[in-house]
C-alpha positions as CSV (number, residue, x, y, z in Angstrom):
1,X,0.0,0.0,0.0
2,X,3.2,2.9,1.0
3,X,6.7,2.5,-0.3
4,X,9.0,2.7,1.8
5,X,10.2,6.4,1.6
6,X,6.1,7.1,2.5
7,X,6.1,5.1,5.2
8,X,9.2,7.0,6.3
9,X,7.6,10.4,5.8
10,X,5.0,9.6,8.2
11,X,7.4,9.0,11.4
12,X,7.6,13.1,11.7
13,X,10.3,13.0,15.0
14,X,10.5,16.8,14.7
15,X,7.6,19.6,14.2
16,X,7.9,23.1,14.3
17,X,4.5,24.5,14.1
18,X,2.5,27.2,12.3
19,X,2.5,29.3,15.2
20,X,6.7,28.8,16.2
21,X,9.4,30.8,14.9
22,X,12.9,29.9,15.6
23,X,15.6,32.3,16.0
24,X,19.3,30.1,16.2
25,X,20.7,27.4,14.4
26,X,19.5,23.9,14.4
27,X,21.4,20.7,14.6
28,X,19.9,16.9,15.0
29,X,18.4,14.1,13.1
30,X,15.3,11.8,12.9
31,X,12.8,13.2,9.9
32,X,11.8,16.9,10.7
33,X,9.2,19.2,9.5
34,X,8.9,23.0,9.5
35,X,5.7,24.7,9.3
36,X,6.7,27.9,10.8
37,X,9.7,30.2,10.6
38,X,13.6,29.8,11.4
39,X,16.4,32.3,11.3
40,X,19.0,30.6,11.5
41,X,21.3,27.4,9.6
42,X,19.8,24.0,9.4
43,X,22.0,21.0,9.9
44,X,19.8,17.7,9.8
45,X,21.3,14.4,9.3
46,X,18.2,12.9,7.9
47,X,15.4,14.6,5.9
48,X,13.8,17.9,6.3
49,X,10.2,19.2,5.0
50,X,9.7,22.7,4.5
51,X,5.7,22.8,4.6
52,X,3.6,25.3,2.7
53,X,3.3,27.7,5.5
54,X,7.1,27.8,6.4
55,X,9.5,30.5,5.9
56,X,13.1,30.0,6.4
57,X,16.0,32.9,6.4
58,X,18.3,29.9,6.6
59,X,21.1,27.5,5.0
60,X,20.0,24.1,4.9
61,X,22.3,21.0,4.8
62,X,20.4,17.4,5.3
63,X,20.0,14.1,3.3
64,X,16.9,14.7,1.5
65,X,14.8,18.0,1.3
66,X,11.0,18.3,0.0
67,X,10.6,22.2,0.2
68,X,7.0,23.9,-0.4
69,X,7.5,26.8,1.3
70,X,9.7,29.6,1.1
71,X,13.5,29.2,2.0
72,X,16.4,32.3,1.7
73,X,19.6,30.5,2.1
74,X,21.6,27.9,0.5
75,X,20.6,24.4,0.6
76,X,22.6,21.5,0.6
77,X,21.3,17.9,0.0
78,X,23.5,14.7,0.1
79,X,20.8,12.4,-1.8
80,X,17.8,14.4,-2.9
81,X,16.4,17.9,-3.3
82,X,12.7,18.3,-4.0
83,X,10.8,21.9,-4.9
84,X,7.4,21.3,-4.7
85,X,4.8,23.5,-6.0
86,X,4.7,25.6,-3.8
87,X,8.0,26.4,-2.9
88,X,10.7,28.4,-3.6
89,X,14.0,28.7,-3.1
90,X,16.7,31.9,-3.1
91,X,19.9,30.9,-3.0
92,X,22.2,28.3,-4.3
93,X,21.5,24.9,-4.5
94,X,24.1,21.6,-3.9
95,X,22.1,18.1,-4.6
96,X,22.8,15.0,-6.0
97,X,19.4,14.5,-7.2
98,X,16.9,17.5,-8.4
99,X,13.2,17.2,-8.9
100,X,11.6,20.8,-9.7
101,X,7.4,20.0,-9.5
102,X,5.3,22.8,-11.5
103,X,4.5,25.9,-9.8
104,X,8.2,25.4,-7.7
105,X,10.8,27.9,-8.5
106,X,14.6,28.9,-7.4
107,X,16.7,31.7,-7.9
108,X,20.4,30.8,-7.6
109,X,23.4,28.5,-9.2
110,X,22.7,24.5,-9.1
111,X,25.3,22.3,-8.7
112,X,24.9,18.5,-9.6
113,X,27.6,16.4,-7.1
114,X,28.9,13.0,-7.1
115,X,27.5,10.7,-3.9
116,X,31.2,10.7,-2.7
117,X,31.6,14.9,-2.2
118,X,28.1,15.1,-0.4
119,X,29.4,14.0,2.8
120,X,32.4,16.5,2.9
121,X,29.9,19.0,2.0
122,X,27.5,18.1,4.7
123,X,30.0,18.1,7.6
């Protein structure tokens, strides 16, 4: 009935409401996902989701991103990067893997990496 990576999207082990903003950096793992604001960089050692209502003035550096909501900072991804269609992205962009969904948008450089650099760019 779910793959596995749906399955995994369900276990949310971090939320930051509608209603929170965060001022200060961020650092942890376990699948996390922003609904409200942060000011501050991101360092996730698993996935991050960036919801629709979510505003970030942040640079991002996890294992897989799904952003719908608005993030000004770089973003680094050591597997996967995907802009929903509703978000949007200013700054540049460092991913192994790029899916852009209609409606999502980035202003910035992409660059493509081999698996092998993503962990020296994460750390």
């Amino acid at each position: 009935m779910f793959n596995e990576k749906e399955k995994n999207l369900n276990k949310i082990e971090t939320l930051i409401g509608e209603k929170c903003s965060i001022i200060g950096s961020l650092r942890g793992e376990g699948l996390m996902k922003i609904d409200g604001s942060v000011e501050g960089d991101i360092f996730w050692q698993d996935d991050v989701i960036i919801g629709v209502s979510s505003y970030c003035k942040s640079n991002v550096s996890c294992q897989n991103a799904f952003i719908n909501g608005k993030v000004e900072g770089n973003v680094i991804c050591e597997n996967s990067l995907t802009l929903e269609p509703y978000g949007k992205i200013t700054g540049d962009i460092t991913v192994k893997n790029l899916i852009v969904k209609e409606g999502g948008s980035f202003d910035g450089k992409c660059t493509m990496i081999a698996s092998r650099n993503a962990e020296e760019l994460i750390e």
